[in-house]
C-alpha positions, 0 to 999 in steps of 0.5 A: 500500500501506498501512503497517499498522505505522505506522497501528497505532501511531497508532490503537491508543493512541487505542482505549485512551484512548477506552475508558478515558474512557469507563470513567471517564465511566460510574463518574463517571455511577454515583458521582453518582447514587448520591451524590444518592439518598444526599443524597435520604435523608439530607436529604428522608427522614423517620424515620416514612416507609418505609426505603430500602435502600441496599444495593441501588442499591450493589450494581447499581452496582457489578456494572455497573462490575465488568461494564464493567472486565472487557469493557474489559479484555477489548476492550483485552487480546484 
């Protein structure tokens, strides 16, 4: 027989330190590419070419970070 206590106990905080790294290393992976489109525009973009709107990159990032709290907030409380 298996001890299950024992077992879930040494697992289940494993299962929470998994998903939070894995949180962080996503919102990491968003904060750096918006901070090298950010840099792209302000030292590549010249005032004569097409205006980039930021608002948008911003906004899908931050709804797919919003996205990934909430299922790993779900995953680790339910």
């Amino acid at each position: 027989m298996t001890n299950e206590p024992a077992l879930k106990k040494f697992f289940i905080p494993i299962i929470y330190l998994a998903d939070f790294a894995l949180f962080l290393f996503v919102a990491l992976c968003i904060a750096a590419l918006n901070l090298i489109n950010l840099l792209n525009i302000i030292t590549v973009d010249m005032p004569w070419e097409e205006p980039i709107i930021l608002t948008s990159s911003f906004i899908t990032s931050l709804s797919f970070v919003i996205g990934l709290a909430i299922i790993c907030f779900f995953t680790t409380n339910f």
